[in-house]
N, C-alpha and C positions, 0 to 999 in steps of 0.2 A: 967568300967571306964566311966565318966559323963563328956563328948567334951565339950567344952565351944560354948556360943550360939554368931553364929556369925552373924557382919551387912554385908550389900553389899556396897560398896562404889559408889558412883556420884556423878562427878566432877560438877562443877556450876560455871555459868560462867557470868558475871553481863554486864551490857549491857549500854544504855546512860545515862550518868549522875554521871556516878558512877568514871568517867575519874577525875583526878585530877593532876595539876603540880607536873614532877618527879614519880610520880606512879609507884613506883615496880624499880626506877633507880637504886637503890642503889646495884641491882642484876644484874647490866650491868658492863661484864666484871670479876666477880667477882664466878657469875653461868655459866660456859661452856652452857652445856646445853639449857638453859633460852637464852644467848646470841644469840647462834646461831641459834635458833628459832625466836628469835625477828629479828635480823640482815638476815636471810629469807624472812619473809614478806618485812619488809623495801626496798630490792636489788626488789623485784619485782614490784617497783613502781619508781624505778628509781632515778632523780632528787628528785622526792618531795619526796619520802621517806627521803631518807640524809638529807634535811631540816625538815620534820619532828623527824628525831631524835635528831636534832642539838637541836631544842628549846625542847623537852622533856629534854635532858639535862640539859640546861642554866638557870641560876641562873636567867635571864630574858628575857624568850621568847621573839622572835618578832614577836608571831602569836598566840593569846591568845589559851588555851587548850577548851573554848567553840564555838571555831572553827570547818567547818567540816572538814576541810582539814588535822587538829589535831586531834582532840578527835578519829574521825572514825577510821583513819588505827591504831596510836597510842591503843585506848584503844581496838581493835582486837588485834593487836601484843603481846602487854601485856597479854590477855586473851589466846592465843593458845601459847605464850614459856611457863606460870605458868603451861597450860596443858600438856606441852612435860617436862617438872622440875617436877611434882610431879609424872607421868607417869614414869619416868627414873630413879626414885627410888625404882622401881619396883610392883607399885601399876598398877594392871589392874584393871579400871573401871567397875561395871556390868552396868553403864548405865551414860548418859549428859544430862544435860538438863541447857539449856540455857534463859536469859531475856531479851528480843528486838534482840541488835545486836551481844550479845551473843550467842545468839542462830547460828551463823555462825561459831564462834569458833569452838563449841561444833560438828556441821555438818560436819566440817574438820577432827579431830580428830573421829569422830565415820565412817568417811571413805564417806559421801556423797562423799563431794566435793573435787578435788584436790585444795590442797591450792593456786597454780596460778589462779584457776577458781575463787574460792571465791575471792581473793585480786583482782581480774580484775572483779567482780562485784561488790563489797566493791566503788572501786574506781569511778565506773560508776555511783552509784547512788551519789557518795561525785559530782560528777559533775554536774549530774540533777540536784542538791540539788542547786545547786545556780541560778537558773531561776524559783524558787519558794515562795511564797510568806517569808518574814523572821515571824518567832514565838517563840514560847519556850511551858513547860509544866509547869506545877505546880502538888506538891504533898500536897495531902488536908489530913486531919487527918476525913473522913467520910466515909459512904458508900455509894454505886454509887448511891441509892434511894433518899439518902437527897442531893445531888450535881442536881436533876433532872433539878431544878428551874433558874440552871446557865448554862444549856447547850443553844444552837443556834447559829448562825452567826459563822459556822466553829471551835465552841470549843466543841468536844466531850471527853469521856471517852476514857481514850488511854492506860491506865492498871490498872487493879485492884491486888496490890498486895498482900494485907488482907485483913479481914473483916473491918475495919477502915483504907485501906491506897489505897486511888483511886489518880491515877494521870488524869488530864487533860490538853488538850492541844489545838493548836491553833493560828494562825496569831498574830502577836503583840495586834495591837489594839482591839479586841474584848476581848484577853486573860487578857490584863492589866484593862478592865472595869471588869470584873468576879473575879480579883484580890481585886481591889476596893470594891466588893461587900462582897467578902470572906471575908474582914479587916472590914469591917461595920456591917457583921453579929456576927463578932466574931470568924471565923472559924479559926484553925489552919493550915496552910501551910505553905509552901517553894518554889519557884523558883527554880526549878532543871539546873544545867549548861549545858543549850544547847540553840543555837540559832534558831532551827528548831523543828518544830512540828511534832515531831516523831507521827507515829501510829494517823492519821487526815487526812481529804480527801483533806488537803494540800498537800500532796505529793501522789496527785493521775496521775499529771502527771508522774512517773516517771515508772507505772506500766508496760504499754503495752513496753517501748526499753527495761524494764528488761529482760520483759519475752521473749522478741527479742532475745535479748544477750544468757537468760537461755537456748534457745533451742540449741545453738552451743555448747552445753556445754556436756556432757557425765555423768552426776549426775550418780550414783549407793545406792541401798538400802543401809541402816547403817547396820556395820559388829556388830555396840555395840548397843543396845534400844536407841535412840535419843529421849527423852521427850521433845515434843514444848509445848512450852508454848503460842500459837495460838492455838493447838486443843486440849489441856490441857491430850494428850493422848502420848503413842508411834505412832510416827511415824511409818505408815504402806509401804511396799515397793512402790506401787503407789504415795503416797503425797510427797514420800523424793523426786524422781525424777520428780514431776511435777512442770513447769516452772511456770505455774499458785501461784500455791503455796507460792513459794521466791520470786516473782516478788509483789504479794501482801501483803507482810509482814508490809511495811512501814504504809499503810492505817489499819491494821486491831489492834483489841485491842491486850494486851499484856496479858494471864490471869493466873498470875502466882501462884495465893494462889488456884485456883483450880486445877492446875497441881499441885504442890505441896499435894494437899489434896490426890490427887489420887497416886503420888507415894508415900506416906507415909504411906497409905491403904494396900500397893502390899506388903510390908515386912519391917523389919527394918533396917534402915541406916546408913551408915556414909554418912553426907554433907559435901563436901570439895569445899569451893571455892577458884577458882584458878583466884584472879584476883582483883582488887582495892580496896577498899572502904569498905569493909562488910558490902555492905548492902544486899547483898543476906541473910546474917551469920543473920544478925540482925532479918528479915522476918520472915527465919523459926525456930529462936529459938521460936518464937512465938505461932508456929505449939503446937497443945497438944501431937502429937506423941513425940515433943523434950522436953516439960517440961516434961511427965511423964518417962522420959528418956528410952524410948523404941527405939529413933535411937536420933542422937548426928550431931554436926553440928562445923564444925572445918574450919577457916580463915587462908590464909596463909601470908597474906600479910596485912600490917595495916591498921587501919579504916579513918589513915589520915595523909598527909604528913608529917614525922616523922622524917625524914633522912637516911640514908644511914644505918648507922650500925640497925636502926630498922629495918630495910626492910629485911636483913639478920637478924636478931632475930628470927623475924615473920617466916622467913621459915623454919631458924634451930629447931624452938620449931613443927611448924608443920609435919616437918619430923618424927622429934624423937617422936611426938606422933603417926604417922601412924607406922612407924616401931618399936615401941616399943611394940604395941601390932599388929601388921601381924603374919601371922602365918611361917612356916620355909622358907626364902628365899623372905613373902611378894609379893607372886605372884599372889595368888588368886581370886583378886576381891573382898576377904570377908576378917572382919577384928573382931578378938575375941575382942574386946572394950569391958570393963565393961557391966555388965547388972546386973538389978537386977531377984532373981529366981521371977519365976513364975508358 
């Protein structure tokens, strides 16, 4: 008898930018689960939680979502209930691996951090964050070799997500002449939604109170491979618990197409991302492990505010395709998905 060849599944978790009005709402109240996971974080922030869910809700926020006050707890919340909702249907993950502030979800779930810990470091830096200069990133359609001639004056490379898709970042006013220039060369970009210059030695004051804070903190090795997309590897037991580490995430590049490269190396996948926007989905269908369809890559939530009953489509179809091919009970970790022989 010839077993069918199975992927491993890793959850993905998308990080700043990828936030959008309402995001994943339409599963409030509606997913047990997903609720009480989000409605978690949220209690643990107290006031501004309850105000930040009030305007994720509201047909018109009074605090726009490229706010840090919004985006930050908001698009965690959404990324760690997506990961306890698809978790709960009985998919055990063989591995996370997260983008920017993603990458905190992911650390939660694979057991670093307790989640109070994260949510009260989450919060800490949303506070540094505003005695810092204001910025934003742009996502350029190059490679970071042809971007060389616009870097200086605090706009460096702050992730490389593919071979053609560098983001850079940077203080308003330097970032919006490199803008200018971007538009005069001809280059293709975007203005990613964020007010702050993630991953730039903008936010290098917020380093050393992190790593202040990290030390009270009780971190433990990941129980699941935690893949960062800072050292584009697993996380080894020393790095997940050093406060060094998460305290310098903010300043350091994001490098997510060579993590990606290297988990897609180790074996073949299922990519599920648990969390807004697909643009993780979008990256690695890119990948030639997923066109030559040797691992697959599956969204559970829409690529853009859709409404409500989309939002539950998006995950009813996502279920029914992890469960539909799991093996008895769906517990595994590994998932017979299509393949072609070899």
């Amino acid at each position: 008898m010839t077993l069918p060849h199975r992927r491993s599944v890793v959850l993905m978790f998308p990080g700043t930018g990828a936030q959008h009005a309402r995001m994943a709402a339409g599963l409030y109240r509606r997913e047990p689960v997903f609720t009480a996971a989000l409605d978690e974080v949220l209690a643990l922030l107290g006031p501004e939680g309850a105000d930040a869910r009030a305007d994720w809700l509201a047909t018109h926020p009074a605090v726009s979502m490229e706010a840090d006050a919004r985006s930050a707890p908001l698009l965690f919340a959404v990324d760690y209930a997506m990961g306890r909702l698809v978790e709960s249907w009985g998919v055990r993950p063989d591995a996370y691996l997260g983008h920017s502030m993603g990458e905190f979800a992911a650390a939660v779930l694979a057991g670093v951090f307790p989640l109070p810990d994260a949510v009260r470091l989450l919060w800490e830096r949303v506070r540094l964050q505003r005695g810092t200069p204001r910025g934003g990133m742009l996502a350029v359609a190059a490679a970071p070799p042809e971007l060389a001639g616009y870097l200086g004056s605090g706009v460096v490379v702050a992730a490389v997500n593919a071979p053609r898709h560098t983001v850079l970042s940077g203080p308003d006013t330097p970032l919006e002449a490199v803008a200018r220039r971007l538009a005069a060369d001809g280059r293709t970009f975007r203005k990613l939604a964020s007010r702050t210059p993630y991953h730039s030695p903008a936010l290098a004051p917020l380093v050393a109170p992190t790593a202040e804070l990290l030390r009270t903190m009780r971190l433990r090795a990941p129980r699941t491979p935690l893949h960062s997309a800072y050292t584009t590897g697993p996380l080894d037991p020393a790095e997940a618990v050093s406060a060094e580490f998460w305290a310098g995430q903010p300043t350091a590049p994001v490098l997510f197409w060579a993590t990606l490269d290297r988990l897609l190396a180790d074996r073949d996948r299922v990519l599920v991302e648990a969390g807004p926007s697909q643009s993780l989905t979008v990256l690695a269908r890119a990948h030639e492990a997923v066109r030559a369809g040797r691992s697959v890559v599956l969204p559970t939530l829409p690529a853009r505010a859709a409404g409500p009953e989309e939002d539950r489509r998006s995950v009813r179809a996502a279920r029914d395709r992890l469960l539909g091919t799991a093996d008895a009970g769906g517990h595994s970790g590994t998932l017979p998905v299509d393949l072609p022989a070899r």
